[in-house]
Every structure is written in structure tokens, then in C-alpha cells.
C-alpha positions as CSV (number, residue, x, y, z in Angstrom):
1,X,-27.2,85.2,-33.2
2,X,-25.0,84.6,-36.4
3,X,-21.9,84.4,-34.2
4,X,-23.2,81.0,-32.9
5,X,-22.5,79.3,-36.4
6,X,-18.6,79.5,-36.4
7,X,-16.4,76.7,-36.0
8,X,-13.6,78.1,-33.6
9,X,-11.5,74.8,-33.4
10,X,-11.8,70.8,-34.4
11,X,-11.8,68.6,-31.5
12,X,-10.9,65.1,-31.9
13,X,-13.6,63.0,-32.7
14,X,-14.9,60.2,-30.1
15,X,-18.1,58.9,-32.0
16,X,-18.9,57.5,-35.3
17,X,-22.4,59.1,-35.2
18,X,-24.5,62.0,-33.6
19,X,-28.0,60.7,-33.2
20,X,-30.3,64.0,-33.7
21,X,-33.8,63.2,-32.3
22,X,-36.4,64.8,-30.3
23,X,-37.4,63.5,-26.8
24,X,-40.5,61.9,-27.8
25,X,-38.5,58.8,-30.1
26,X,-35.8,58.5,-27.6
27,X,-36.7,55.5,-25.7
28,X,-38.4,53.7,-28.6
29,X,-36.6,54.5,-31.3
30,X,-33.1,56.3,-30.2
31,X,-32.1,54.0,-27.3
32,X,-32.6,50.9,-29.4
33,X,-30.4,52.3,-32.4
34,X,-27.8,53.1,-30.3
35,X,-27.6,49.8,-28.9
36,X,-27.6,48.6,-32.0
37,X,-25.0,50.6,-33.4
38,X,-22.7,49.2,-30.2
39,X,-23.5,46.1,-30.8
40,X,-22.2,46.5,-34.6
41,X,-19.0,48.2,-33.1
42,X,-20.1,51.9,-34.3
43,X,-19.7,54.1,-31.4
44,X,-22.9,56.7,-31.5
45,X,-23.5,59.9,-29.3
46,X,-26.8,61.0,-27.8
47,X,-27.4,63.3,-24.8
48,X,-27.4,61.4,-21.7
49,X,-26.8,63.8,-19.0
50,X,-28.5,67.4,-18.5
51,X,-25.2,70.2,-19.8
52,X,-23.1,71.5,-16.7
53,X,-24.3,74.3,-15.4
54,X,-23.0,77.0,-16.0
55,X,-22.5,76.2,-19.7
56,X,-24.2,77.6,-22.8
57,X,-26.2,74.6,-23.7
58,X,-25.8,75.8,-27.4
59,X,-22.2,75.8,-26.9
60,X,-22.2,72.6,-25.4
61,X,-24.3,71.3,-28.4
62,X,-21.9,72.6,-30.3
63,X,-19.1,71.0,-28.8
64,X,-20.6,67.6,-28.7
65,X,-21.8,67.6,-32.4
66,X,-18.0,67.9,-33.5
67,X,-16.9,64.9,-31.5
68,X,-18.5,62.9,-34.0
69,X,-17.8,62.3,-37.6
70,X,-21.6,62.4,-39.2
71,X,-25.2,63.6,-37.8
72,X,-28.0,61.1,-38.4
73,X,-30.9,63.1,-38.4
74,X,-34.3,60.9,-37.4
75,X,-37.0,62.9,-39.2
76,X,-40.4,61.1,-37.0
77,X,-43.6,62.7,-36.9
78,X,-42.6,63.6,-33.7
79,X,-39.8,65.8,-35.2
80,X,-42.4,67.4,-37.6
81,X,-44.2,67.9,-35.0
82,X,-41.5,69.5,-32.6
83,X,-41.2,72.0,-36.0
84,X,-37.9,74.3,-34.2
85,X,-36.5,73.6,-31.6
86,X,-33.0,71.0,-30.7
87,X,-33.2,69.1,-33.8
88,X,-33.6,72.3,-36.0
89,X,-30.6,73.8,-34.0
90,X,-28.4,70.7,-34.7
91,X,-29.3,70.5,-38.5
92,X,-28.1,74.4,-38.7
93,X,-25.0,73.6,-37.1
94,X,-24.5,70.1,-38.9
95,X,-25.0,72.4,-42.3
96,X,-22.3,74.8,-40.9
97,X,-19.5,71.9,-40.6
98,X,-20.7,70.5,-43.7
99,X,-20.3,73.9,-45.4
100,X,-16.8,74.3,-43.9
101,X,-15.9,71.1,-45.8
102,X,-16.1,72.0,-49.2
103,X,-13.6,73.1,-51.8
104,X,-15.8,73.2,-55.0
105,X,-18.1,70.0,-53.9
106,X,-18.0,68.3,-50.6
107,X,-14.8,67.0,-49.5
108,X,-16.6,64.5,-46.5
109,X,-20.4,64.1,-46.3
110,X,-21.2,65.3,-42.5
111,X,-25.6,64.5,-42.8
112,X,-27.2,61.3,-42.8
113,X,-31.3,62.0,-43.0
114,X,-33.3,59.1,-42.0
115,X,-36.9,59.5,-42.9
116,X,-39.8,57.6,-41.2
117,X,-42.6,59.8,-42.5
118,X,-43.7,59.6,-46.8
119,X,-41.2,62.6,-48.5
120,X,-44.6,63.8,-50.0
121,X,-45.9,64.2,-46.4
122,X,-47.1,68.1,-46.6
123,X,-45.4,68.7,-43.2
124,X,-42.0,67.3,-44.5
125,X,-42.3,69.6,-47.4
126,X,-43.0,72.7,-45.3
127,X,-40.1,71.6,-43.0
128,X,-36.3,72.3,-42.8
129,X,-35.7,69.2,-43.1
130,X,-37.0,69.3,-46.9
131,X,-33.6,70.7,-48.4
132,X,-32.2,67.4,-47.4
133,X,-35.0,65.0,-49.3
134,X,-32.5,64.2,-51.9
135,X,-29.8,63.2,-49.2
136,X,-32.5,61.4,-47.4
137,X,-32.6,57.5,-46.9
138,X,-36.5,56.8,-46.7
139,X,-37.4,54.1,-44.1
140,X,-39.7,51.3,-46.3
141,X,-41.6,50.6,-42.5
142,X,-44.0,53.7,-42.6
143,X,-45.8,54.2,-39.5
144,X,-49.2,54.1,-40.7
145,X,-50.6,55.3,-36.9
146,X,-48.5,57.7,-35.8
147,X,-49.5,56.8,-32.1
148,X,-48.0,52.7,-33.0
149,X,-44.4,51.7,-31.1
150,X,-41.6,51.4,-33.0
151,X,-41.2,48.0,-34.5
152,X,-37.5,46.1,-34.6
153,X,-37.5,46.3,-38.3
154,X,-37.2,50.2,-37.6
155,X,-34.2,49.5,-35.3
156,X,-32.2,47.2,-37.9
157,X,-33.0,49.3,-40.9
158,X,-31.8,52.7,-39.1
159,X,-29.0,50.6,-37.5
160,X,-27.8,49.1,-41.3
161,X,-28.5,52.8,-42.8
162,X,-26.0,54.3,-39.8
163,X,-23.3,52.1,-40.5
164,X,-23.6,51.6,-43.7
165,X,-22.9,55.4,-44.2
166,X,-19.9,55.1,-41.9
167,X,-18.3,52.6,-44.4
168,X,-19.0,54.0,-47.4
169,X,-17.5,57.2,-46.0
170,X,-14.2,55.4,-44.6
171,X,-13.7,53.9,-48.3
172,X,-13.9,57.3,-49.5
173,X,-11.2,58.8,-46.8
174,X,-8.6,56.7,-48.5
175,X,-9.1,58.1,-52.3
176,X,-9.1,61.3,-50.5
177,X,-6.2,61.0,-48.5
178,X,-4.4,60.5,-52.0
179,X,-5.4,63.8,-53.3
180,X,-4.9,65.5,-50.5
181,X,-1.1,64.1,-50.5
182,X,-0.9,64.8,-54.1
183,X,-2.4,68.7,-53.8
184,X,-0.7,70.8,-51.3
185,X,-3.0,74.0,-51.6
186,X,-6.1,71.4,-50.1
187,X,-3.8,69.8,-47.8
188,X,-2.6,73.3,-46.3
189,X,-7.1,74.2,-46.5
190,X,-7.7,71.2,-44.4
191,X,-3.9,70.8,-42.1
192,X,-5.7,71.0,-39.0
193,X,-4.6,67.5,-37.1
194,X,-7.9,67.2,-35.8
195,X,-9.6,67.9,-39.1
196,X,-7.3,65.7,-41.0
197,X,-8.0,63.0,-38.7
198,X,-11.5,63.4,-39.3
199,X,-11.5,63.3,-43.1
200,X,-9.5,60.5,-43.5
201,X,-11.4,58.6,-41.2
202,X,-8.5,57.9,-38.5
203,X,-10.3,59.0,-35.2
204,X,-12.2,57.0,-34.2
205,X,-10.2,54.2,-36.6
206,X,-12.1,52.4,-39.5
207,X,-14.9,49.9,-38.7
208,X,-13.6,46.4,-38.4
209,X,-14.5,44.2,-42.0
210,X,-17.3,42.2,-41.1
């Protein structure tokens, strides 16, 4: 199914930040993030109805994951676990956009892994997530019982990660906006409104300066 990996059109985005994560962290881990994130004005998306029906969930997915700006990807044991499923689906697509936003290196980075389990855990090696271990921001809070809750230094840290990703990524929108002013051949590569608007971090508008 190739022809699921193609970027037809850019909506506008509506959300800082796609929160990729299996069902099993979603109340104790997920839920709590994204009501940090609010709380810290960074507007997050996670699934919170069941897709029309009718739809191509994958399609839908799709559609969804291009509202937002970046993916933060919330590699659990339960996601190594899960192995393929949602999350791996997400991460090919999230690689797809990322792809399409290169010209020689990466004009914006898209992925923002967050990773809960040791990088020298044997299942995160064997993983798809493993390409990503240099991107990766490891959490310092180890669950050491894979069975314990989720703690609120979890919630902050993921929280702080999220957003501080989102800023360092806005500062960067305004070098880039220079170049792309000064270098018409990019500019035409990347005229799209809705793309534009992406990159240069105007939808949704730049966090407020704490």
C-alpha cells in the first residue's frame, strides 16, 4: 500500500503537537500531558472520538496528523510492547512529512521522540523506533516496574520536553523565513500557503514569551 504515504495537499494546521501513543498510556500518561500542554498554552491533538464512518481510518489519520506542526512520539513499554500497529503507522507517516521537508537537510523538524524505556533496552533496539534514538529525548524517571502508574514528574518532564521543542522550532522559523525570502528557488519548493504557514511557524501563531 505505497500509495498511502503521499502527501496530496497541506491543511492548515490547528495544533502545536500530535500526541502518538498506544491505548494503554492514554489515561495515565497521555491525558495528563495534554492537560498540561493546555495549561502552558500549547494546543496538542489526540484522538478523542471513534473516525466517521464511512472514512478510511488511515486516511483520517492521515489527515489529523497534518493539522499539527510536530508528532511527539511516547515510546512506553507499552508501545514496545504494542510492536506494529497505530503508533508504527503514525511514525511512517510522520517520516513521510518529515521527508517532504528537506532540500539538502531538514528545513523544519516534524518528530519529537520521548523515551520512557533505557535506549539500550533490547526491545527499543529491535524496534522502529530505534532509527530515531539519536533524535530521542530520554525521560531521567525510568519506570523500574513496568506495571507502576505514571508519576507527575513524568507529566512535567514530557510537558517541558513538548513545549520546549515548539519554541526552539518557532526561533528557527524566523532565520528561515529570511532565507526563504532571500532564495526564490526554496521559496517557489515550499509556496504552498498552508505549508508556508507551517514552516514559519504562523498557524497556530508563536507561543506567548513566558
Amino acid at each position: 500500500m505505497p500509495a498511502i504515504w503521499r502527501i496530496d495537499h497541506w491543511p492548515r494546521c490547528l495544533a502545536y503537537v500530535f500526541l502518538s501513543h498506544t491505548a494503554e498510556d492514554r489515561d495515565g500518561l497521555i491525558v495528563p500531558v495534554y492537560r498540561e500542554l493546555e495549561s502552558r498554552g500549547v494546543v496538542a491533538w489526540i484522538d478523542r472520538h471513534h473516525y466517521p464512518v464511512g472514512r478510511d481510518p488511515m486516511e483520517a489519520l492521515q489527515e489529523e496528523l497534518l493539522k499539527a506542526r510536530h508528532v511527539a512520539y511516547f515510546i512506553t513499554p507499552s508501545t514496545l510492547r504494542q510492536g506494529r500497529g497505530w503508533t508504527a503507522a503514525e511514525r511512517a507517516f510522520a517520516a513521510t512529512v518529515q521527508q517532504r521537508l528537506r532540500d539538502g537537510t531538514e528545513i523544519a523538524h516534524v518528530e519529537i521522540p520521548l523515551l520512557f524505556v533505557d535506549r539500550n533496552d533490547e526491545r527499543f533496539l529491535r524496534s522502529v523506533w530505534n532509527p530515531l534514538s539519536g533524535k530521542a529525548k530520554q525521560c531521567q524517571f525510568l519506570l523500574t516496574d513496568e506495571n507502576a502508574p505514571w508519576q507527575e514528574a513524568h507529566i512535567k518532564w514530557a510537558a517541558e520536553m513538548i513545549e520546549s521543542f515548539v519554541r526552539q522550532e518557532e526561533k528557527w522559523s524566523l532565520e528561515l523565513a529570511e532565507v526563504l525570502d532571500q532564495d526564490t528557488r526554496l521559496s517557489r519548493k515550499f509556496g504552498n500557503a498552508n505549508l508556508r504557514s507551517r514552516l514559519l511557524a504562523q498557524s497556530p501563531p508563536p507561543l506567548p514569551r513566558r
